[in-house]
Backbone as CSV, one residue per row, in Angstrom:
resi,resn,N_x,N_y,N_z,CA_x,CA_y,CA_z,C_x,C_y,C_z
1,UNK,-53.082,-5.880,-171.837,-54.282,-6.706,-172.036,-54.150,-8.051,-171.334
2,UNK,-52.995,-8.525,-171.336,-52.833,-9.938,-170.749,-52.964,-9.725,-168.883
3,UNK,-52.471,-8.478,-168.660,-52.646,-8.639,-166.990,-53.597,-8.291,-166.935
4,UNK,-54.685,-7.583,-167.490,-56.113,-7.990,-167.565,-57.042,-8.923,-167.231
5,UNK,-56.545,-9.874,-167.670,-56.819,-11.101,-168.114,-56.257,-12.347,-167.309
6,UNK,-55.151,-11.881,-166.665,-54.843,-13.196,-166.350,-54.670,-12.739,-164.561
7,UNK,-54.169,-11.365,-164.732,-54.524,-10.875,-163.023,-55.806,-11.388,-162.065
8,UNK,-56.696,-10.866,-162.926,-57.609,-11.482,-161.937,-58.157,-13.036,-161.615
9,UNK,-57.375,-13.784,-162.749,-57.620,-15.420,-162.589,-56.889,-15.525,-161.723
10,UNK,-55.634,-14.977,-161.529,-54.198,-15.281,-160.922,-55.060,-15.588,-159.278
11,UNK,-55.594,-13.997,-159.179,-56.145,-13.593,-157.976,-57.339,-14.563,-157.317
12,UNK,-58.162,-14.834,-158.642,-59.388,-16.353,-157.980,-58.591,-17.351,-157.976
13,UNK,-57.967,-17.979,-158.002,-57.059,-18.799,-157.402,-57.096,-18.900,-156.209
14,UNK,-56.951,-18.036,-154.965,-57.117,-18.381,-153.309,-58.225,-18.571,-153.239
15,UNK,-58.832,-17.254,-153.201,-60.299,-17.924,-152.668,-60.954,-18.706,-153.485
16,UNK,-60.697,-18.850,-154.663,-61.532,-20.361,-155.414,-60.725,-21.892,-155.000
17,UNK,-59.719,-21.969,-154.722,-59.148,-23.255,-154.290,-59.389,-23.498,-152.994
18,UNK,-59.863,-22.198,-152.172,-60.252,-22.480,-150.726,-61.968,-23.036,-150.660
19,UNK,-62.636,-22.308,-151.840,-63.545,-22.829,-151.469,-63.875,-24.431,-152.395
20,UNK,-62.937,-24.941,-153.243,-63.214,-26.106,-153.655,-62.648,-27.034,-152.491
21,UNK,-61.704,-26.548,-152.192,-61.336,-27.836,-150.932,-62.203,-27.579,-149.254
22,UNK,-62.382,-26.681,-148.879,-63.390,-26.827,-147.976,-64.471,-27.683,-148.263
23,UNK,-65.298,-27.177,-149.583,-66.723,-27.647,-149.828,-66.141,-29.309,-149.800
24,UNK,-65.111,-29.632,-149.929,-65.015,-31.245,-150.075,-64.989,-31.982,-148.816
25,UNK,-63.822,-30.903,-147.760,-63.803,-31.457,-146.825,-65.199,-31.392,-145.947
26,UNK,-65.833,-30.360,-146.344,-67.258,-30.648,-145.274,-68.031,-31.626,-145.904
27,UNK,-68.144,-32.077,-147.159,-68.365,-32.923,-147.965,-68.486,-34.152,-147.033
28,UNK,-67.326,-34.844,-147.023,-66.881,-35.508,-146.067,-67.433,-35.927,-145.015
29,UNK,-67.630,-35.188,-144.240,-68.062,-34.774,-143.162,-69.725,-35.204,-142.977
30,UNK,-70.104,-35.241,-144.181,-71.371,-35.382,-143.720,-72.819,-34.575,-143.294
31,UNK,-72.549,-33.568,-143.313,-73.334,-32.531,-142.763,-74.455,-31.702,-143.562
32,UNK,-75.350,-31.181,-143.290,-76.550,-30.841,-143.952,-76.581,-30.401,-145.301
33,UNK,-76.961,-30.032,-146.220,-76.791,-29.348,-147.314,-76.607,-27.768,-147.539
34,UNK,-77.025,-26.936,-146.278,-77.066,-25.580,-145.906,-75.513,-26.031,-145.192
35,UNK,-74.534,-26.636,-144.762,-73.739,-26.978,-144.030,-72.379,-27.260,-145.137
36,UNK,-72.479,-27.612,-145.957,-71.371,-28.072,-147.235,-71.672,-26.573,-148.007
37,UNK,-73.291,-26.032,-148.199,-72.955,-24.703,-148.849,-72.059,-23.600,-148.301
38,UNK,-71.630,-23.837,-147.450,-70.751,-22.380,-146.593,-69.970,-21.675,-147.486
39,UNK,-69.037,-22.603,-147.777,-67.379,-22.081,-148.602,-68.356,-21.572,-149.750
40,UNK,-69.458,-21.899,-150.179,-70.551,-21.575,-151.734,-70.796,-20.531,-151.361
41,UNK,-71.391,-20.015,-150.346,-71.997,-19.173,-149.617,-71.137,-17.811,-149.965
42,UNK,-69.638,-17.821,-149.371,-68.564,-16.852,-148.676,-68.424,-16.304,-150.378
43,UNK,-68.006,-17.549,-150.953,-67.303,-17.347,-152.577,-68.516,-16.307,-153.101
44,UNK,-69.310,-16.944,-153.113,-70.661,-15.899,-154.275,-70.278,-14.486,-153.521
45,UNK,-70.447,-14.454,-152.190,-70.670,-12.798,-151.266,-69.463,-12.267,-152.168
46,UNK,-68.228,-12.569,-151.841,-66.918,-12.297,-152.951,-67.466,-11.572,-154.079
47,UNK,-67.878,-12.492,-154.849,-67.806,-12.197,-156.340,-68.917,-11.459,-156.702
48,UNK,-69.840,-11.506,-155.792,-71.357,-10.404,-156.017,-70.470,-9.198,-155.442
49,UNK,-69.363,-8.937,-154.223,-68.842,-7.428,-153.953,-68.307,-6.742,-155.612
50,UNK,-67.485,-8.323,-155.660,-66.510,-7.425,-157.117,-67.241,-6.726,-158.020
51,UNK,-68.405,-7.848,-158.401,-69.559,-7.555,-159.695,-69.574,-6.076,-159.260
52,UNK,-70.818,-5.911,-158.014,-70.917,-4.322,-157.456,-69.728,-3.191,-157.609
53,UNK,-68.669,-3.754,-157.361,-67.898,-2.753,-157.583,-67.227,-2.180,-158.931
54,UNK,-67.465,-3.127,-160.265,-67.704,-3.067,-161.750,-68.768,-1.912,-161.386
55,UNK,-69.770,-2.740,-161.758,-71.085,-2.435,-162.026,-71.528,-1.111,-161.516
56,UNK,-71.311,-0.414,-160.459,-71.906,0.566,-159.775,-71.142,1.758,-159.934
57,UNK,-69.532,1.492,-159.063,-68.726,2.010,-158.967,-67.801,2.416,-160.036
58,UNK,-67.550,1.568,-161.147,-66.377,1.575,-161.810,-67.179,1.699,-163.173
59,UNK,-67.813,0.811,-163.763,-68.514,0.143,-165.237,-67.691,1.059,-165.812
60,UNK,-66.489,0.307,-166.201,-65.480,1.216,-167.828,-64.858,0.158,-167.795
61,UNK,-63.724,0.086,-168.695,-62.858,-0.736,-168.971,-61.637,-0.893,-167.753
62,UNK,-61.673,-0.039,-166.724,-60.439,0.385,-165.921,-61.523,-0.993,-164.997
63,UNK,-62.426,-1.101,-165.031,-63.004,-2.016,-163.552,-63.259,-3.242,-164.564
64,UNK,-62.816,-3.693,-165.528,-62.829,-5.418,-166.473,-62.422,-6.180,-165.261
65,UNK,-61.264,-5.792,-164.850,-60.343,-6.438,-163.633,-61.862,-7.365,-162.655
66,UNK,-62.515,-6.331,-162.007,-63.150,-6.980,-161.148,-64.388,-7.616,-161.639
67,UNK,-64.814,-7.214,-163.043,-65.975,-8.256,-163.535,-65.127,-9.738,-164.077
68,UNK,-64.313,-9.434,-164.232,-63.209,-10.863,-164.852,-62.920,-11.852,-163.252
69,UNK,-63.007,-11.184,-162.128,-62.569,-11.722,-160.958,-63.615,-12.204,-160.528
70,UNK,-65.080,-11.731,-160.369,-66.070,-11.976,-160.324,-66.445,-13.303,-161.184
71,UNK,-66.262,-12.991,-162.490,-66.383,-14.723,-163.234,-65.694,-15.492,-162.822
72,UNK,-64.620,-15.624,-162.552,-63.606,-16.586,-162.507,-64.174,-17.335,-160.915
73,UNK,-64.605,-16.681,-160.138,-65.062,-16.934,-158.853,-66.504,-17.444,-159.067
74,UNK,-66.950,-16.969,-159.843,-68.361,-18.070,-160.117,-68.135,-19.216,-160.601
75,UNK,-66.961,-19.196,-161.422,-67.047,-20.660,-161.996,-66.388,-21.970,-161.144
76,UNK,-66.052,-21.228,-159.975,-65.165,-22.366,-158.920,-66.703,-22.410,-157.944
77,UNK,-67.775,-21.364,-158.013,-68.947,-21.828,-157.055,-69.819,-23.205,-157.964
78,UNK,-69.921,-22.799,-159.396,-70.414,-23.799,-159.935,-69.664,-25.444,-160.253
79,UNK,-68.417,-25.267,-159.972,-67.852,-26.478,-159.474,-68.074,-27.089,-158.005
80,UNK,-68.037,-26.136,-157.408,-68.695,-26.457,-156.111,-69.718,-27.293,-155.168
81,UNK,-70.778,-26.519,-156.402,-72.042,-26.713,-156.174,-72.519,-28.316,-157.008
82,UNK,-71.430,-28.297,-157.700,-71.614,-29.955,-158.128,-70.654,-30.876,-157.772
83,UNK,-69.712,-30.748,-156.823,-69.031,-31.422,-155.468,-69.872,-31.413,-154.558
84,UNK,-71.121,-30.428,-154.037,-71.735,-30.936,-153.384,-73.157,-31.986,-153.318
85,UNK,-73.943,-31.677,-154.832,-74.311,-32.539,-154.556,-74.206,-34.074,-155.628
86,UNK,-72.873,-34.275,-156.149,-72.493,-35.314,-156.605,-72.284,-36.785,-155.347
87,UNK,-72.573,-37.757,-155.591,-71.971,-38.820,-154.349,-70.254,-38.992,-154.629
88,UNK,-69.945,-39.301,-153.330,-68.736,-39.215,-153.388,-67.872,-40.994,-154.036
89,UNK,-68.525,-41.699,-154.271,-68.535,-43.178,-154.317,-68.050,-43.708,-155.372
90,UNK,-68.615,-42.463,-156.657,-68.199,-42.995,-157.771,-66.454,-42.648,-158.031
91,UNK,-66.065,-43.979,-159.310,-64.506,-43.778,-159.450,-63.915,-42.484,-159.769
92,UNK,-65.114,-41.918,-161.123,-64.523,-40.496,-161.674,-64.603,-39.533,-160.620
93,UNK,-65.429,-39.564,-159.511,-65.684,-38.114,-158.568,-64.815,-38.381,-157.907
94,UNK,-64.050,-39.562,-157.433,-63.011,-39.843,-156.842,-61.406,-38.937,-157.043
95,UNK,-61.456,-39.479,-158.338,-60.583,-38.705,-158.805,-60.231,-37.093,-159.445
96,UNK,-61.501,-36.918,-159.594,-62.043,-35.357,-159.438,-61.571,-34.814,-158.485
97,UNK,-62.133,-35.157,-156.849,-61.665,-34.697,-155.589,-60.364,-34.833,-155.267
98,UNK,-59.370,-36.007,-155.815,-57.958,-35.358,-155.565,-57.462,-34.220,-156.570
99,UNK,-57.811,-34.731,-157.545,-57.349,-33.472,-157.965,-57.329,-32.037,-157.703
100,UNK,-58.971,-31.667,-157.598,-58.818,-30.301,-156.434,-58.368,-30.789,-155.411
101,UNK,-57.663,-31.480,-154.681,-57.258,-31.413,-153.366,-55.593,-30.957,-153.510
102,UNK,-55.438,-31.517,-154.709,-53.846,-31.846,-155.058,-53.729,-29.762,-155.719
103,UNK,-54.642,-29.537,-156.259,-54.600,-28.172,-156.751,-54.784,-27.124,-155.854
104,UNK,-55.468,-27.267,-154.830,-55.899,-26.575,-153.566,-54.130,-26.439,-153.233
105,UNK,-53.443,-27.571,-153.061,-51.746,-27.652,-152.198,-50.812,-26.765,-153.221
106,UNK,-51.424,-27.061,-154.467,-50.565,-26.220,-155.787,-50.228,-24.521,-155.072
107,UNK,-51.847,-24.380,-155.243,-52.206,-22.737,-155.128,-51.588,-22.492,-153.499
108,UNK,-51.512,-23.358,-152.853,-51.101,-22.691,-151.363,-49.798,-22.695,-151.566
109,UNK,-49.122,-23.576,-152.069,-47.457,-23.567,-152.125,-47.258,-22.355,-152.996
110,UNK,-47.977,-22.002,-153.981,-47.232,-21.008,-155.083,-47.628,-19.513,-153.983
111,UNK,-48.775,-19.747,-153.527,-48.976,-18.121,-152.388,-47.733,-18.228,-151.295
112,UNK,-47.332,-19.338,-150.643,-46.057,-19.020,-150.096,-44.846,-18.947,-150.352
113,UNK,-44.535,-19.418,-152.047,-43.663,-18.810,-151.987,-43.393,-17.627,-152.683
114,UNK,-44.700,-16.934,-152.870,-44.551,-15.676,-153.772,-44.586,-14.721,-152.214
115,UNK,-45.437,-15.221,-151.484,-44.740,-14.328,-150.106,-43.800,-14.040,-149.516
116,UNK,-43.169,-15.469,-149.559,-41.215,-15.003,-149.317,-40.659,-14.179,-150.070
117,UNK,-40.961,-13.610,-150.777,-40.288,-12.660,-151.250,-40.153,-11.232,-150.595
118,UNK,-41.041,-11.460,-149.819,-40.886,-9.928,-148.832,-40.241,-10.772,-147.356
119,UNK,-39.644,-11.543,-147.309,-38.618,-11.710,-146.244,-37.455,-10.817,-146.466
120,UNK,-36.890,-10.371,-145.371,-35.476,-9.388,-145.797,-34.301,-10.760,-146.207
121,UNK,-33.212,-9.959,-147.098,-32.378,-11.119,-147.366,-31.041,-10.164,-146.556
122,UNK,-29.899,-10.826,-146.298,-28.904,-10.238,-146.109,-28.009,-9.996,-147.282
123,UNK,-27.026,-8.832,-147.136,-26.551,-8.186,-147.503,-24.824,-8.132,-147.194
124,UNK,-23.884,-8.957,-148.092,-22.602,-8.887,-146.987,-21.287,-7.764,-148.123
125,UNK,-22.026,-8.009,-148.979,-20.901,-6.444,-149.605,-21.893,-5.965,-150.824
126,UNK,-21.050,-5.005,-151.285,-21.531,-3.822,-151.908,-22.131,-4.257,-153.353
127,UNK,-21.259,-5.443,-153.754,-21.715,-6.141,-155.185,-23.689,-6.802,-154.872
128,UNK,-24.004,-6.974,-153.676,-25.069,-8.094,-153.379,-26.007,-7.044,-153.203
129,UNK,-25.963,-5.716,-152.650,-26.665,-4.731,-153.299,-27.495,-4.099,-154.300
130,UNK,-26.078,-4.895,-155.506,-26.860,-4.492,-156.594,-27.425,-5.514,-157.345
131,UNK,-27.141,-6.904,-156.652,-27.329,-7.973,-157.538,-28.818,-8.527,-155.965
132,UNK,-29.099,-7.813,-155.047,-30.095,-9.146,-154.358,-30.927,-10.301,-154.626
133,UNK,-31.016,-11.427,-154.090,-32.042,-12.014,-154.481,-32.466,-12.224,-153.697
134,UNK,-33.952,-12.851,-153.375,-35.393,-12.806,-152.955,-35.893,-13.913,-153.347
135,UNK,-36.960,-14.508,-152.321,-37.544,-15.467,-152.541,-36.990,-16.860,-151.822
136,UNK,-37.784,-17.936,-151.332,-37.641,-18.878,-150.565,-38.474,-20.320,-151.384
137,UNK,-37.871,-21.452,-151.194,-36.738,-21.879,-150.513,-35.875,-21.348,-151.769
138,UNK,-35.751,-21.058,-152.928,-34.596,-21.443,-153.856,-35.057,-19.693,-154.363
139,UNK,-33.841,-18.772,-154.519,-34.437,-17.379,-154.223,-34.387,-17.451,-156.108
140,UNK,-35.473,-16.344,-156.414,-36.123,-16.814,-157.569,-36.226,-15.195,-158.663
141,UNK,-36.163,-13.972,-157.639,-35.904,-12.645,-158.004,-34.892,-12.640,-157.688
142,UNK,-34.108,-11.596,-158.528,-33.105,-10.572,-158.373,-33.150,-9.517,-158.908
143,UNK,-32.957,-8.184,-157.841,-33.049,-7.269,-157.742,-31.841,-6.118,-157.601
144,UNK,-31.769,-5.215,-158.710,-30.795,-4.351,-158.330,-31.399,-3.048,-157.189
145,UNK,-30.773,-3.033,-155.873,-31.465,-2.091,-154.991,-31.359,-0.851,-154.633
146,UNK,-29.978,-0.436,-155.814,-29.824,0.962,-155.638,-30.618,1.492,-156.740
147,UNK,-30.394,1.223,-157.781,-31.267,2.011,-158.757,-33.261,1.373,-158.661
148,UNK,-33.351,0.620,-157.744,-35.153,0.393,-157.224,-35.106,1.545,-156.523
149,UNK,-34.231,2.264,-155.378,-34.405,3.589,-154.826,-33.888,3.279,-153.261
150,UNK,-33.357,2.141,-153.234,-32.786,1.601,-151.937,-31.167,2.674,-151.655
151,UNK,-31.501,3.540,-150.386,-30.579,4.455,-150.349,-28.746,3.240,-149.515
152,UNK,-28.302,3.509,-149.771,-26.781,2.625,-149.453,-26.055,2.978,-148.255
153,UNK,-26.728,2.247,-147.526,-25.957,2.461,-145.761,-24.653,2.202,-145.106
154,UNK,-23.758,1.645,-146.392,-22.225,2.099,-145.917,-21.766,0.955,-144.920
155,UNK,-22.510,-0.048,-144.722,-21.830,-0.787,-143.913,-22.596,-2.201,-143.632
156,UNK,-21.747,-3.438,-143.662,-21.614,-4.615,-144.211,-21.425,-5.474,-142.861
157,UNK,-22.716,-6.717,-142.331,-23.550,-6.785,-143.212,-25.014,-6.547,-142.686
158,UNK,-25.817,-6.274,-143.116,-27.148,-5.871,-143.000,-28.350,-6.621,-143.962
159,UNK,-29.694,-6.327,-143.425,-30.754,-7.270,-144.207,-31.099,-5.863,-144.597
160,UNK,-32.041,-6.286,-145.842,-32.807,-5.340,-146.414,-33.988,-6.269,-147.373
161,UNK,-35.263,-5.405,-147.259,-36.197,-6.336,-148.034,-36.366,-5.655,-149.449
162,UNK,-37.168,-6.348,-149.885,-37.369,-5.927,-151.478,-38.104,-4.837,-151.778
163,UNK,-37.674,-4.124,-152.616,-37.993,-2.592,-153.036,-39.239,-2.537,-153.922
164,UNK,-40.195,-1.705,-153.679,-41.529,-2.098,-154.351,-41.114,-0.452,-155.077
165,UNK,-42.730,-0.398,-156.318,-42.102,1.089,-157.049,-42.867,2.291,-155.593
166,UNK,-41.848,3.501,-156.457,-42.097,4.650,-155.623,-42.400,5.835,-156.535
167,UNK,-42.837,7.333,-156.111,-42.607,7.973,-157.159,-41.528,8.572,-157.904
168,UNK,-40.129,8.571,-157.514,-39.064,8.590,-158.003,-38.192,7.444,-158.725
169,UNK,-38.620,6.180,-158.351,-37.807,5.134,-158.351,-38.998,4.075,-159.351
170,UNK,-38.318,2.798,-160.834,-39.054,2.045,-160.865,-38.500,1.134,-160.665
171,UNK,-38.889,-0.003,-159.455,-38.616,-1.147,-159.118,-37.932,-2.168,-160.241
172,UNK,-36.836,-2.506,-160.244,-36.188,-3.324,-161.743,-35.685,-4.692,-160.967
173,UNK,-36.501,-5.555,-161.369,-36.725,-6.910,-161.140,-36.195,-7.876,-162.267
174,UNK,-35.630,-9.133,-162.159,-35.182,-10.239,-162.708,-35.434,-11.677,-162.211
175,UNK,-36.353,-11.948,-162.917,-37.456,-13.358,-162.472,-36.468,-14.572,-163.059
176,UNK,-36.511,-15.279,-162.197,-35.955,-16.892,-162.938,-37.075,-17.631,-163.060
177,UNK,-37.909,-18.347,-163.793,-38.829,-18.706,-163.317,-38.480,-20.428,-163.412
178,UNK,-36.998,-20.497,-163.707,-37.386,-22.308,-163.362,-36.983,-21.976,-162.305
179,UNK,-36.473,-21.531,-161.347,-36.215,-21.085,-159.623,-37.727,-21.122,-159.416
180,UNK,-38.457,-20.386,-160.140,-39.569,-20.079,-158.834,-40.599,-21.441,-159.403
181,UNK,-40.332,-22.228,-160.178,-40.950,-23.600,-160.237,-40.490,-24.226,-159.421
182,UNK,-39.055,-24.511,-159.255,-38.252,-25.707,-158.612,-39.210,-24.882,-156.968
183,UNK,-39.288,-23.835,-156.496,-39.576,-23.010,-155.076,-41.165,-23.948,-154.995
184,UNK,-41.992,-24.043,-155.837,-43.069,-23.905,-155.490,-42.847,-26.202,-155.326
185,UNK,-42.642,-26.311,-156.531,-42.261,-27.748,-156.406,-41.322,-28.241,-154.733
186,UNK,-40.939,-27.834,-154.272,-40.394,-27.880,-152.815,-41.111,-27.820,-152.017
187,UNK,-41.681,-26.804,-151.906,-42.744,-26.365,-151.183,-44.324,-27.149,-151.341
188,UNK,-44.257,-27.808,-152.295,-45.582,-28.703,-152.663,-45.316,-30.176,-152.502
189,UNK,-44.114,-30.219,-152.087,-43.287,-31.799,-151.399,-43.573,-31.383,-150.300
190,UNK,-43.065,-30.580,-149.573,-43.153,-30.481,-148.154,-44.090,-30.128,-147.403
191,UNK,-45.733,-29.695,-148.064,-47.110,-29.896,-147.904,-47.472,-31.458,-147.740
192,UNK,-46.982,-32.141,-148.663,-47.819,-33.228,-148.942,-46.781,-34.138,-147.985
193,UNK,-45.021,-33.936,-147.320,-45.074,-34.815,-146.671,-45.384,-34.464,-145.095
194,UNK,-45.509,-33.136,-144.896,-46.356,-32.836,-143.641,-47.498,-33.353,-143.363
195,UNK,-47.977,-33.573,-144.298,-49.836,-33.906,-144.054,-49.419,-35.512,-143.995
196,UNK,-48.551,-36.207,-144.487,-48.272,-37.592,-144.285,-48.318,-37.663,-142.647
197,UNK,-46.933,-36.823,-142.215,-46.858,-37.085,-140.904,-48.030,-36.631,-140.034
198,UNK,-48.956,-35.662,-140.292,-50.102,-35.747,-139.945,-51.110,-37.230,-139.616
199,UNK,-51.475,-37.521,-140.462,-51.923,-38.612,-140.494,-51.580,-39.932,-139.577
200,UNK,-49.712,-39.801,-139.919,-49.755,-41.236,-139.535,-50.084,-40.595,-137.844
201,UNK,-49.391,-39.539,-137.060,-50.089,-39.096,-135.889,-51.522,-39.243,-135.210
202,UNK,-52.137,-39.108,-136.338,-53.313,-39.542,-135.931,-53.927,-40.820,-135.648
């Protein structure tokens, strides 16, 4: 019930943080009101597919997933839609807009480093096999890879990536999750001092 529930928030997370920080930065920008709706625009098409695909295709409890993904994505258009036409001048909208800006960097750091995890890691003896870990900068899974279904190639050392399930094999995973805080916290320093050096470049 909970990955129900929290899967598909997990999942509006990209495209809802993409479209709160676009709509700001065109915000910005200045540009028509059909011109700041874009990222409004893309998000609804999104969440009207999912609805359809509940609704038409699925309507049972097995398709909640995509009417739950569908809400969660409306409610980042109706934030949206009042980033766009709020003025940007006042103190509270001020601070409104970093905050999605600062949450927009959240959600991108936590998508990269849940992607490193399909980088291959190396492999230098037979114990690291069964113990791998995964994940960047600070590796955050560990994985035993013979019993995930990872067959044992006899010779040291070699990369191998992370074992997803199969029909013989179930993937047996071991999450640290203050690792994969400290990962995303790194990674959300080194957003924000890139975009420094951005700037002062400019």
């Amino acid at each position: 019930m909970k990955l129900i529930l929290y899967g598909p928030l997990l999942y509006s997370l990209i495209p809802g943080s993409f479209c709160l920080f676009f709509t700001y930065k065109l915000k910005q920008q200045e540009l028509s009101l059909a011109g700041r709706l874009v990222p409004v625009v893309l998000t609804i098409a999104i969440a009207s597919y999912s609805f359809y695909i509940w609704y038409v295709e699925i309507r049972s409890f097995e398709g909640a997933p995509y009417l739950l993904f569908s809400t969660y994505l409306f409610a980042f258009v109706i934030i949206s839609v009042i980033i766009v036409r709020r003025p940007l001048n006042r103190p509270l909208n001020i601070w409104f807009i970093h905050g999605i800006r600062h949450f927009f960097f959240i959600v991108l750091s936590t998508c990269l480093v849940f992607f490193s995890t399909l980088a291959p890691t190396r492999i230098n003896d037979y114990e690291e096999y069964q113990n791998a870990h995964f994940g960047l900068p600070v590796p955050f899974v560990k994985q035993n890879l013979l019993a995930s279904g990872c067959n044992f190639q006899g010779e040291f050392p070699h990369w191998l990536t992370i074992q997803t399930a199969s029909m013989e094999n179930a993937p047996e995973f071991e999450f640290h999750y203050a690792r994969l805080v400290l990962s995303v916290i790194l990674i959300y320093l080194l957003v924000l001092l890139l975009l420094h050096y951005i700037k002062k470049l400019n």
